[in-house]
Backbone as CSV, one residue per row, in Angstrom:
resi,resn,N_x,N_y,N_z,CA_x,CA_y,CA_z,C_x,C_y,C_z
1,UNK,-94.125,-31.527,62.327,-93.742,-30.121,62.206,-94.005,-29.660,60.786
2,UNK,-95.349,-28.698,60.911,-95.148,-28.459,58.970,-94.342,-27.084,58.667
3,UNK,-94.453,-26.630,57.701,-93.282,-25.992,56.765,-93.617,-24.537,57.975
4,UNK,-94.821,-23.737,58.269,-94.534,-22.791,58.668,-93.888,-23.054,60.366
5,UNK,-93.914,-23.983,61.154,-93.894,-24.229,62.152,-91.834,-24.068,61.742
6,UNK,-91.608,-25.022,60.826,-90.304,-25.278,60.549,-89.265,-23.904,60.415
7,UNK,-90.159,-23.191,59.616,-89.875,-21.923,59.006,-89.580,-20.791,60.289
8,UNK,-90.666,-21.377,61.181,-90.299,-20.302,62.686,-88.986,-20.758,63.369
9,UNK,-89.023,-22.151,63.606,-88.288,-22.558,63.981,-86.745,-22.666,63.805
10,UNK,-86.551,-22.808,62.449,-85.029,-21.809,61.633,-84.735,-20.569,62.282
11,UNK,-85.650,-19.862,62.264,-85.431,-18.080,62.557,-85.263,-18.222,64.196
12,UNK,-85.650,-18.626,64.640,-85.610,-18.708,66.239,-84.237,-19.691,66.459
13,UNK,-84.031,-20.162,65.870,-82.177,-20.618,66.021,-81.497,-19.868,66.019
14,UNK,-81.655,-19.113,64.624,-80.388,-18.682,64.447,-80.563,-17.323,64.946
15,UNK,-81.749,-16.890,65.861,-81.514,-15.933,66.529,-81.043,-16.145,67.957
16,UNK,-80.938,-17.326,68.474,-80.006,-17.973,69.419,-78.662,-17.709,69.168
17,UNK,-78.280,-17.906,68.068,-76.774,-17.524,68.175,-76.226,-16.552,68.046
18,UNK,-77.203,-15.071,67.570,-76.828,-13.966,67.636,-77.589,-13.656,69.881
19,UNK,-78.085,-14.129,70.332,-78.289,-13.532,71.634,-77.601,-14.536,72.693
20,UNK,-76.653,-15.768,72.160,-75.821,-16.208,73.194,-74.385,-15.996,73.077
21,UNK,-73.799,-16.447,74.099,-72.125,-15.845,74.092,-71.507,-16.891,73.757
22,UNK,-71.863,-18.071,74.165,-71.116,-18.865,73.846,-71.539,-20.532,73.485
23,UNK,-70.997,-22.042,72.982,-71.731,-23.156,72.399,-72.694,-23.147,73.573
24,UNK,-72.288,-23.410,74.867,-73.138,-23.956,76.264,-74.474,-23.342,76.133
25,UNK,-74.155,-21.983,76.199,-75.408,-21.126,75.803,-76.416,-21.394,74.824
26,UNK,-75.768,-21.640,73.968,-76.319,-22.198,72.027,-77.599,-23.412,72.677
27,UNK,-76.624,-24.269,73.306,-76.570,-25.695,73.160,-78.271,-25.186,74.593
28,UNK,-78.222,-24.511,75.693,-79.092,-24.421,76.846,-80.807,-24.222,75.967
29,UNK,-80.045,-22.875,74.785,-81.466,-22.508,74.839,-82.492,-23.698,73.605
30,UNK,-80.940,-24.313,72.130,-81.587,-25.174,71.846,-81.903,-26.594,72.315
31,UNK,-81.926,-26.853,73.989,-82.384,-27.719,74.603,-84.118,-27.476,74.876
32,UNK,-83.745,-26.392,75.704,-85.450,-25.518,76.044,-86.038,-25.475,74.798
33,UNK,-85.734,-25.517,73.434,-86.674,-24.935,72.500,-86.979,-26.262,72.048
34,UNK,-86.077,-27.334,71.823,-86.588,-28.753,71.210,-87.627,-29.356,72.004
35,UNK,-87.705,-29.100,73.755,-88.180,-29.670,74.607,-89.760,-28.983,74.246
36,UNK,-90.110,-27.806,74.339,-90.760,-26.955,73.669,-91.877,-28.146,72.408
37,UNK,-90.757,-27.716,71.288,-91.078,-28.518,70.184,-91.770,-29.687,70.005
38,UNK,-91.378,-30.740,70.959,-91.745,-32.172,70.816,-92.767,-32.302,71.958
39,UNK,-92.970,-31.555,73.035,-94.009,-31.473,73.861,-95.106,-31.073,73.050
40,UNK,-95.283,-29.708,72.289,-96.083,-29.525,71.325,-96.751,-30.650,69.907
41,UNK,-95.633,-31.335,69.735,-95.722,-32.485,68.611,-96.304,-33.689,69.722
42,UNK,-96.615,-34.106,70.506,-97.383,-35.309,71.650,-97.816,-34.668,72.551
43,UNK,-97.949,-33.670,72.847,-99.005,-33.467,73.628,-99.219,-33.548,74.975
44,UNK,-97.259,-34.499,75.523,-97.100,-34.788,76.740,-95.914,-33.862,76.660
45,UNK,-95.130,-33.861,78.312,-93.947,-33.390,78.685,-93.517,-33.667,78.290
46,UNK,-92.350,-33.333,77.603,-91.109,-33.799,77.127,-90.058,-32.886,77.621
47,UNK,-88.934,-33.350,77.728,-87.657,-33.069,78.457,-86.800,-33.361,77.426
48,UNK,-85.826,-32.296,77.222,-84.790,-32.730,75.980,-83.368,-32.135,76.571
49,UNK,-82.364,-32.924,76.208,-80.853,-32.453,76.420,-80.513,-33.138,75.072
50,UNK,-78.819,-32.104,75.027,-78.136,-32.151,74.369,-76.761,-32.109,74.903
51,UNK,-76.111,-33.674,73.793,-74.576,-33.210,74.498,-73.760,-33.303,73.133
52,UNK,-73.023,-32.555,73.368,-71.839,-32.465,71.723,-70.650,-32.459,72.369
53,UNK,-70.221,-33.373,71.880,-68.308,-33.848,71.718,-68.089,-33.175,70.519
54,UNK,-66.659,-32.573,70.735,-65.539,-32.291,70.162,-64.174,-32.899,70.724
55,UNK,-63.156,-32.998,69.145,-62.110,-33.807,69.671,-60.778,-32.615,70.571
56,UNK,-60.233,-33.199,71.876,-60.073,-32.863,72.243,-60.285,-31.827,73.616
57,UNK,-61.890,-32.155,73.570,-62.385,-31.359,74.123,-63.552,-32.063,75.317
58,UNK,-63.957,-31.825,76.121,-65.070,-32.750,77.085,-66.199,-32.539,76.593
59,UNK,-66.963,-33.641,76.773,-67.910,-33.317,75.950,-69.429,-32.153,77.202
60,UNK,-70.086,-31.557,76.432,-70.844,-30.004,76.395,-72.367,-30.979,76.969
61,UNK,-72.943,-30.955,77.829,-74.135,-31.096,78.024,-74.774,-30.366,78.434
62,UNK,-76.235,-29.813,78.104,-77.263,-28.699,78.211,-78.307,-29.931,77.928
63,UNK,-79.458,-28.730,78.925,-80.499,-29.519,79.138,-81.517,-28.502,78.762
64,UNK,-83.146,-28.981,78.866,-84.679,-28.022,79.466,-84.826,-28.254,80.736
65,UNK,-84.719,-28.784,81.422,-84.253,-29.102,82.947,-83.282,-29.735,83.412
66,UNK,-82.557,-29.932,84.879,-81.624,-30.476,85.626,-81.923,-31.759,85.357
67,UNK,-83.239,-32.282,85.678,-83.430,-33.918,85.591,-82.924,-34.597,84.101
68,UNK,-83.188,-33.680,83.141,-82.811,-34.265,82.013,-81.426,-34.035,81.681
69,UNK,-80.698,-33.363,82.033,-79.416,-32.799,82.489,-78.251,-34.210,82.848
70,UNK,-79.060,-34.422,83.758,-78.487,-35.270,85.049,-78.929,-36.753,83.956
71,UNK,-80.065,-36.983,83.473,-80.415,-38.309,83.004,-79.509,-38.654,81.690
72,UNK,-78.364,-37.553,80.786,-77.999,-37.233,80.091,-76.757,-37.763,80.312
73,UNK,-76.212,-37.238,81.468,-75.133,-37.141,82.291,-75.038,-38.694,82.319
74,UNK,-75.761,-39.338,82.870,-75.635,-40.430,83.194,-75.451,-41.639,82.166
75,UNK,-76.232,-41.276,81.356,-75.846,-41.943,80.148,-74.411,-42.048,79.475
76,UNK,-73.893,-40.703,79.483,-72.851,-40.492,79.077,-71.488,-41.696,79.732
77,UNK,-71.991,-41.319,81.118,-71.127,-42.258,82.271,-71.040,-43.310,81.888
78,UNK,-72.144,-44.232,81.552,-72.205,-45.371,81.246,-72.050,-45.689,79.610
79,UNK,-72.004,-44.595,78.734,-71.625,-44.713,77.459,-72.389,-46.296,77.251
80,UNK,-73.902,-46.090,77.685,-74.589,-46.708,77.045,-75.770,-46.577,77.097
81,UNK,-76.928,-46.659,75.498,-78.106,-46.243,75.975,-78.389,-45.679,74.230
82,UNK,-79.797,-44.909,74.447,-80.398,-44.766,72.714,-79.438,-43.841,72.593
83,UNK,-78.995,-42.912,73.046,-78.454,-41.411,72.943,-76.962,-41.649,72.044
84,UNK,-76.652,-42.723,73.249,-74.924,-43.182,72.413,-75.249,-43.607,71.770
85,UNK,-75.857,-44.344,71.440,-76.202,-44.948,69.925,-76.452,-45.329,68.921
86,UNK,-77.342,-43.822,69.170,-77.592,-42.586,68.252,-76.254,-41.836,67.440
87,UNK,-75.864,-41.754,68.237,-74.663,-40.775,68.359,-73.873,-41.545,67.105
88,UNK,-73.338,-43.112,67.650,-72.704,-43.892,66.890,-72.772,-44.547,65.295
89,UNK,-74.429,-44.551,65.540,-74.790,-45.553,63.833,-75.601,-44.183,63.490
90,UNK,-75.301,-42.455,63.870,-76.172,-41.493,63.197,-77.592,-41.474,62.453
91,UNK,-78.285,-42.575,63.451,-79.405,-42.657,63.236,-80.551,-42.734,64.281
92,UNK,-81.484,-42.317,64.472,-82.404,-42.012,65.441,-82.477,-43.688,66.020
93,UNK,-82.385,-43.536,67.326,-82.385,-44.621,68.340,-83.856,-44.533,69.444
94,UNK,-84.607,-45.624,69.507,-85.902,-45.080,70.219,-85.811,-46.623,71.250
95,UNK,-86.370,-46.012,72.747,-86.338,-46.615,73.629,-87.731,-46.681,73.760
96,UNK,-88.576,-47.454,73.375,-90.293,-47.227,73.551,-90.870,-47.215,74.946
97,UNK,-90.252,-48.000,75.924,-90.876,-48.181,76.943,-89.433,-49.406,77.907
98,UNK,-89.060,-48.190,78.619,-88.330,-49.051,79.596,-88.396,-50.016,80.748
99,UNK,-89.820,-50.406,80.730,-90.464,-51.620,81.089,-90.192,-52.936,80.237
100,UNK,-90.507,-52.987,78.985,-90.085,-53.811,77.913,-88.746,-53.371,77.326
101,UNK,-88.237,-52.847,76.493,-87.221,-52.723,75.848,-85.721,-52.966,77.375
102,UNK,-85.061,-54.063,77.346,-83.739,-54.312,77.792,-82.776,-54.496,77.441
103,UNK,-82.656,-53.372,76.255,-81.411,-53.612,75.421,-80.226,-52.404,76.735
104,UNK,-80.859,-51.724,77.209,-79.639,-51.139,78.013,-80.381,-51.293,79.945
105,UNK,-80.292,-52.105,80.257,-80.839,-52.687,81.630,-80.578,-51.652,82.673
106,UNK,-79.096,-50.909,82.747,-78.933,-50.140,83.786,-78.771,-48.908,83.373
107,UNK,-79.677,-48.126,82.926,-79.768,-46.900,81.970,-81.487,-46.843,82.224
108,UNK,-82.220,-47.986,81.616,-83.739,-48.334,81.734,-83.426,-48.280,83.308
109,UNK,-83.312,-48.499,84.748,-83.692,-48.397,85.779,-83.645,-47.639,85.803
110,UNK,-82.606,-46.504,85.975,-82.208,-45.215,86.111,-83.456,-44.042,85.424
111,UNK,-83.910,-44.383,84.257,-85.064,-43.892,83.601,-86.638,-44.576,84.398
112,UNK,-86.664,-44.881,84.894,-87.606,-45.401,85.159,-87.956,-45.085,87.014
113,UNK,-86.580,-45.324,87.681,-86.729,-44.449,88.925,-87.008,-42.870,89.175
114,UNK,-86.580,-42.332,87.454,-86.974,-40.838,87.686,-88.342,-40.750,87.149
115,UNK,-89.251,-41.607,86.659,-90.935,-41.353,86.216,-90.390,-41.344,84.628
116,UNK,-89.254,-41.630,84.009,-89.448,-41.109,82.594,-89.542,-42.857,81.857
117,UNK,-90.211,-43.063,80.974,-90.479,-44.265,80.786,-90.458,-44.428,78.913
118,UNK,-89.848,-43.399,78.457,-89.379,-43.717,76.952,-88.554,-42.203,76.864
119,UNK,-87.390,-42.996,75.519,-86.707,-41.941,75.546,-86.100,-42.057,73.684
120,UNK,-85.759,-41.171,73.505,-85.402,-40.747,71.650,-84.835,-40.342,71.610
121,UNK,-83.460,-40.677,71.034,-82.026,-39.874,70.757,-81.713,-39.658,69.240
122,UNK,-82.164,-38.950,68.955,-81.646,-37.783,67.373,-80.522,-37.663,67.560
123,UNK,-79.802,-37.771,65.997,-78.190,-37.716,66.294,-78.358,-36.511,65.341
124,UNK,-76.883,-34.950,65.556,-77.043,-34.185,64.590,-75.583,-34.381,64.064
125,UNK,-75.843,-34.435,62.926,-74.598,-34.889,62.071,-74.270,-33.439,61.744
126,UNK,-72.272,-33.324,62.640,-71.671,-31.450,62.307,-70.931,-32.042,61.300
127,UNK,-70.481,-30.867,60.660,-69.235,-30.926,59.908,-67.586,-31.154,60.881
128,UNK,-67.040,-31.593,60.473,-65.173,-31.770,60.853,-65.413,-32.470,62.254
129,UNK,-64.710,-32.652,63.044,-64.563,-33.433,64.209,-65.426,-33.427,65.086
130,UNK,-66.518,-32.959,65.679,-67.988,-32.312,65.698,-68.630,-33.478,66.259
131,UNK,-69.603,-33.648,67.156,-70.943,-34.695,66.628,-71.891,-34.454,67.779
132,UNK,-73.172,-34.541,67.935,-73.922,-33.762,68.832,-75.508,-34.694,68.904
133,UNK,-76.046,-34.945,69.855,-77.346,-35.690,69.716,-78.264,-34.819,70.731
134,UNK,-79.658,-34.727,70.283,-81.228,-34.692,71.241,-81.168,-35.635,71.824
135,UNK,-81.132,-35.732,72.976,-82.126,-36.726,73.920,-83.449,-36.457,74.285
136,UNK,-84.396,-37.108,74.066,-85.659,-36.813,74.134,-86.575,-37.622,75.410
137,UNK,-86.676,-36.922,76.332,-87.779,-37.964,76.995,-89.147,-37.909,77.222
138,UNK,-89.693,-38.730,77.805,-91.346,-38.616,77.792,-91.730,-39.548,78.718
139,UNK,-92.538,-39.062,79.862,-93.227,-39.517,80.936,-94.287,-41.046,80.394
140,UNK,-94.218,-41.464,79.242,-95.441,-42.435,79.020,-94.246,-43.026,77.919
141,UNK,-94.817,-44.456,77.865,-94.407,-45.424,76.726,-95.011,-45.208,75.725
142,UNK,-94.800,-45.334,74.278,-96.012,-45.439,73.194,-95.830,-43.708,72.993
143,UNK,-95.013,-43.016,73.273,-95.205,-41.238,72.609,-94.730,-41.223,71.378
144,UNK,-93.346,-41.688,71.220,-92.579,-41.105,69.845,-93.174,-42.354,69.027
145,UNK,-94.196,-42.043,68.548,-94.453,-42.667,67.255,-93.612,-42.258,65.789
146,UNK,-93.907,-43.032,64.854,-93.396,-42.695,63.542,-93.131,-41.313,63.304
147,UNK,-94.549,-40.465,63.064,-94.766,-39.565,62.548,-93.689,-38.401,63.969
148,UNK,-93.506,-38.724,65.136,-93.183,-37.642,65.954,-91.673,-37.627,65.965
149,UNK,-91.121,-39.093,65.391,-89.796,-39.189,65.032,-89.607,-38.933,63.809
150,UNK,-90.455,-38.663,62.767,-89.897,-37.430,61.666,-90.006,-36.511,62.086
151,UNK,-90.731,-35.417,63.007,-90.564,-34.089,63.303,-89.819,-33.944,63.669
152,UNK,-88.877,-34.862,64.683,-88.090,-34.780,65.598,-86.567,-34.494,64.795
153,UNK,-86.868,-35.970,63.960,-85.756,-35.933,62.171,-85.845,-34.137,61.622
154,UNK,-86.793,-33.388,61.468,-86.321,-32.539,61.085,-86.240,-31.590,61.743
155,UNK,-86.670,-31.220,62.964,-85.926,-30.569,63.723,-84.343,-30.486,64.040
156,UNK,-83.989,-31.289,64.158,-82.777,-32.032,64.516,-81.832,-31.243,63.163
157,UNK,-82.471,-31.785,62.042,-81.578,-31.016,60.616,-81.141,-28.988,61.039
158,UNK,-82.622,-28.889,61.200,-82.499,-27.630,61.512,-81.479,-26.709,62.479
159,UNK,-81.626,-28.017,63.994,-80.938,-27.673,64.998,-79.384,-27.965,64.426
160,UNK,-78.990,-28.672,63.747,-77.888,-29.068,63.006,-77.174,-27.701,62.458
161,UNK,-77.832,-27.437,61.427,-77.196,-26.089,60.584,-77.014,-25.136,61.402
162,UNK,-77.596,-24.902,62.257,-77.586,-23.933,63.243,-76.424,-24.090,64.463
163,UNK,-76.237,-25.283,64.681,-75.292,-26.053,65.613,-73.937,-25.496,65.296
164,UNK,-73.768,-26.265,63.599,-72.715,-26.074,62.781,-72.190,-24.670,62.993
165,UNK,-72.859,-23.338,62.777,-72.519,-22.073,62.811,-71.965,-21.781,64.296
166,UNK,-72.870,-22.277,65.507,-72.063,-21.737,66.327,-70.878,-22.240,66.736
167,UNK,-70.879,-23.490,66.426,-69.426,-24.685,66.893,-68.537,-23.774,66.397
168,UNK,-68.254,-23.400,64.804,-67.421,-22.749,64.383,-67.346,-21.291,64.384
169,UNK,-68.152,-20.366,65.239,-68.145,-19.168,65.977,-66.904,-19.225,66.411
170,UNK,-67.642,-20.425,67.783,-67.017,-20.718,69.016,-64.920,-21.232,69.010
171,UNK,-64.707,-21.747,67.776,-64.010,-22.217,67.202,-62.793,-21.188,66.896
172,UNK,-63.603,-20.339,65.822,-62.915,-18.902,65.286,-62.235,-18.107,66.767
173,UNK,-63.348,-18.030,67.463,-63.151,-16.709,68.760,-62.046,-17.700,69.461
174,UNK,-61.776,-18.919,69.641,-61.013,-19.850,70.433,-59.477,-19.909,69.744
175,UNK,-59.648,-19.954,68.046,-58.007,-19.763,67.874,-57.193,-18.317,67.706
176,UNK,-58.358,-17.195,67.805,-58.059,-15.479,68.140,-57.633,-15.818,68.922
177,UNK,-57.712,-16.438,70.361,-57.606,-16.373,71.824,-56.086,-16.742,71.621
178,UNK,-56.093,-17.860,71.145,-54.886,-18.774,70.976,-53.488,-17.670,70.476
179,UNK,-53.906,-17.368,69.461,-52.724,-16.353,68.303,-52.426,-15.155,69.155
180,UNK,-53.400,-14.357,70.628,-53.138,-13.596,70.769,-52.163,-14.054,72.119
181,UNK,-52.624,-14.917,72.640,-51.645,-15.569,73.515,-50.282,-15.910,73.301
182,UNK,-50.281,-16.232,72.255,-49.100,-16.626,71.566,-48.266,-15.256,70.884
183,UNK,-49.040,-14.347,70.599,-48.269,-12.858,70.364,-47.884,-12.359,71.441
184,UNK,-48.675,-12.340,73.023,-48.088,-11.902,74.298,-46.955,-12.573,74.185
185,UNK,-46.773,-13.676,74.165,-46.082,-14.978,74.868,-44.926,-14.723,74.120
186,UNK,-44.977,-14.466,73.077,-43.618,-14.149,72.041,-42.930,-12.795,72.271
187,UNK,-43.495,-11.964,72.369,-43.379,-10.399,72.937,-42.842,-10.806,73.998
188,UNK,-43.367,-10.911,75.030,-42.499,-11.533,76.418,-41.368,-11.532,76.328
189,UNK,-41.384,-12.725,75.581,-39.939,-13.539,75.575,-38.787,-12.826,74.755
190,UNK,-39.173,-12.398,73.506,-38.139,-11.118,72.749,-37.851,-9.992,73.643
191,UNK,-39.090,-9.331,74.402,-38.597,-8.358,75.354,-37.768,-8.573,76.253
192,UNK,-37.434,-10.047,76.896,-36.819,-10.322,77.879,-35.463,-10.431,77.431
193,UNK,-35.291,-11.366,75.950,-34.120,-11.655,75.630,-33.145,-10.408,75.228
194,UNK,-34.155,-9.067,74.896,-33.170,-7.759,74.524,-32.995,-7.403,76.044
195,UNK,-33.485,-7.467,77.306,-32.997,-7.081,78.928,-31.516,-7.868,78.962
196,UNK,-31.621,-8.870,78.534,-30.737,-10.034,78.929,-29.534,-9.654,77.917
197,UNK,-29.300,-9.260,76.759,-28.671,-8.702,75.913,-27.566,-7.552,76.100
198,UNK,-28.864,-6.885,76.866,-28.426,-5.323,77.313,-27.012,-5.741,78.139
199,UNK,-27.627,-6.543,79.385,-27.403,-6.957,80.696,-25.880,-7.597,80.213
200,UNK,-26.154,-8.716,79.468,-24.286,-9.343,79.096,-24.206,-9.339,78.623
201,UNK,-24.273,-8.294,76.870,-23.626,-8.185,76.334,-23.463,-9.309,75.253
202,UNK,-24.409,-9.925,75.151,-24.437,-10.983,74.611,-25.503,-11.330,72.895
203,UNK,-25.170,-12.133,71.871,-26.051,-12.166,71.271,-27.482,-12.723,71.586
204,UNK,-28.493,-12.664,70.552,-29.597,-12.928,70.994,-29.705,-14.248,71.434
205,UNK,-29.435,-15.315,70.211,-28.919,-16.614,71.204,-28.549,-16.852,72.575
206,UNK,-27.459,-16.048,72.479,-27.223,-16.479,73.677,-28.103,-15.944,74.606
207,UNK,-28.682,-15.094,74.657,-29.754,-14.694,75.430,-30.743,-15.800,75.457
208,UNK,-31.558,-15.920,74.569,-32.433,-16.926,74.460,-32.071,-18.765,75.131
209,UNK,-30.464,-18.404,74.860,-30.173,-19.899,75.607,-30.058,-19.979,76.771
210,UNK,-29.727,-18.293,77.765,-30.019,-18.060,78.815,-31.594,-18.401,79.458
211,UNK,-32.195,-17.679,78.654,-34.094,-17.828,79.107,-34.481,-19.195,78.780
212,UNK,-33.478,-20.048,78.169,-33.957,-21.624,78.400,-33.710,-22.140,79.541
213,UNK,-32.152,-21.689,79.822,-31.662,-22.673,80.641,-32.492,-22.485,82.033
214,UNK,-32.906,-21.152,82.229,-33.374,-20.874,83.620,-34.643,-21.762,83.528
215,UNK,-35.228,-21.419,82.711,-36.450,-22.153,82.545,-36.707,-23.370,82.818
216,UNK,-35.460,-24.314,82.172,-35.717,-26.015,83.063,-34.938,-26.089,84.055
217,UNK,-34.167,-25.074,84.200,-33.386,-24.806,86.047,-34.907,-25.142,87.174
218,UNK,-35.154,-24.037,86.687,-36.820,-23.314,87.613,-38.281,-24.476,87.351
219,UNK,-37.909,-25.075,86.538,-39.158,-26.094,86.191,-40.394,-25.117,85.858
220,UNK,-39.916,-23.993,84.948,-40.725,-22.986,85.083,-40.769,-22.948,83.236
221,UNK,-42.281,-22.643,82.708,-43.161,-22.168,81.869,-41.632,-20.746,81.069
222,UNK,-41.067,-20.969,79.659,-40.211,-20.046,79.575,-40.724,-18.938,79.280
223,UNK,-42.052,-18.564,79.138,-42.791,-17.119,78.904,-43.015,-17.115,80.566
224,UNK,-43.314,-17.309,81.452,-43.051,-17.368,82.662,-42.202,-16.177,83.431
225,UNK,-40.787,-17.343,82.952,-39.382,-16.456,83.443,-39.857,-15.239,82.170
226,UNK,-40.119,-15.377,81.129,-39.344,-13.657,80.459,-40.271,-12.408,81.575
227,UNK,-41.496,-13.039,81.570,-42.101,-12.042,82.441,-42.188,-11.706,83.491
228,UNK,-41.662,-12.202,84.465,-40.819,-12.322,85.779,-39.572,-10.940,85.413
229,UNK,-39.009,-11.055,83.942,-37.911,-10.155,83.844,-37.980,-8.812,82.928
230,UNK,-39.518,-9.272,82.522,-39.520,-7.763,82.276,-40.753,-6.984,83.284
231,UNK,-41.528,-7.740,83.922,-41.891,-7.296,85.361,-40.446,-6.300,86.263
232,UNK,-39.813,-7.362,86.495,-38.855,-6.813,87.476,-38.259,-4.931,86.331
233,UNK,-37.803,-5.181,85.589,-37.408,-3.977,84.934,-38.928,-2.879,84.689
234,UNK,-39.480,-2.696,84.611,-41.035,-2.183,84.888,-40.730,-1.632,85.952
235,UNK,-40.536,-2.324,86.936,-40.584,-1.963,88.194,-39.522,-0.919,88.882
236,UNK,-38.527,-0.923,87.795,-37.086,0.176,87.871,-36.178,-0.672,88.807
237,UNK,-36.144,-1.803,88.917,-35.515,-2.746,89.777,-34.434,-3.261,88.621
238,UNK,-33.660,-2.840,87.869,-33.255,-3.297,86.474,-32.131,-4.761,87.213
239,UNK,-32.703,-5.680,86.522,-31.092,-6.727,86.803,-29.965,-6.754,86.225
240,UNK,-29.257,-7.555,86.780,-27.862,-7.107,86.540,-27.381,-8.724,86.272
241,UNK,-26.865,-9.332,85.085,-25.999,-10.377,84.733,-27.250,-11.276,85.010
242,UNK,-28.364,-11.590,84.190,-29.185,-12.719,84.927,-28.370,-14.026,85.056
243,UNK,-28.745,-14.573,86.077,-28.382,-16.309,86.130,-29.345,-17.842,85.993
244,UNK,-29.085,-18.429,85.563,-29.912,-19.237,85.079,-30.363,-20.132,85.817
């Protein structure tokens, strides 16, 4: 990949993340574009997926096709193969030919019943809890030579920085979600505890120790019950003495 090829290739990322909504999206179209990439760099098909773990989270697989999707998938299952272990020692892992190479025996059949007969896993190193790899495949043994596993090396950087931005898009828009949930959820529950107030006459505590108790009465979510009770008052149905 030389500098102007590279240079397109930056700009066409990070215009991925201004025209997708979300990582999956990120992650679909920079599958199609690496697959793109390294077909252009050998000259054969190539098929590329990507899967990124986050902690806490399942891990994200996108493909350039279903087959590579699915061949991705499978790897994962078996958490064994170049991809994981790539992933693990963050360094490019190459399967030359799954005829010879038996370092992963039931991963190589599986590659080899679908026509794909070498495969290259680029690891992209994110920032914070993060970590994300290319899987690369190719219909022939003998493709990713030296020189196509540095293009691949810097693609991969590229797809990286670019990665990085949307993870933490995706990240930002995910703890908005969170804080605003948590402002309903609090609202709720203050609105309910001044019904409950009204109702007996009671301090807020004790209100609030009311909207507990019902709550593990009911085996019920306690933003749940408040909204159950300020539903019902909405409704001009006002209650009278709640019970717990």
């Amino acid at each position: 990949m030389d500098s102007e090829d590279a240079s397109s290739g930056f700009e066409q990322l990070h215009e991925l993340i201004t025209s997708t909504k979300d990582v999956k999206g990120f992650l679909d179209g920079l599958a199609i574009f690496a697959a793109a990439a390294m077909t252009k760099a050998t000259g054969e098909n190539i098929q590329c997926a990507v899967t990124l773990r986050r902690r806490k989270t399942r891990s994200t697989i996108a493909g350039s096709s279903q087959e590579a999707v699915t061949l991705d998938a499978i790897e994962q299952s078996l958490d064994d193969g170049p991809c994981v272990q790539a992933m693990r020692t963050g360094h490019p892992e190459l399967l030359a030919d799954v005829d010879v190479d038996q370092r992963w025996p039931a991963y190589s059949a599986t590659l080899a019943a679908a026509g794909c007969a070498s495969v290259l896993g680029v690891p992209l190193e994110l920032d914070g809890d993060a970590a994300a790899v290319l899987n690369l495949f190719a219909p022939k043994p003998g493709v990713f030579t030296n020189s196509v596993i540095s293009a691949a090396e810097v693609f991969a950087d590229m797809a990286r920085r670019t990665l990085d931005i949307s993870v933490r898009l995706t990240q930002a828009d995910q703890l908005a979600e969170n804080l605003r949930a948590a402002m309903e959820s609090r609202t709720s529950i203050d609105v309910a505890c001044g019904i409950i107030m009204a109702q007996n006459r009671c301090t807020h505590d004790k209100a609030f120790d009311i909207l507990r108790k019902a709550s593990s009465h009911q085996n019920r979510k306690l933003h749940d019950i408040a909204g159950d009770i300020v539903s019902t008052v909405n409704r001009e149905r006002p209650l009278t003495h709640f019970d717990p």
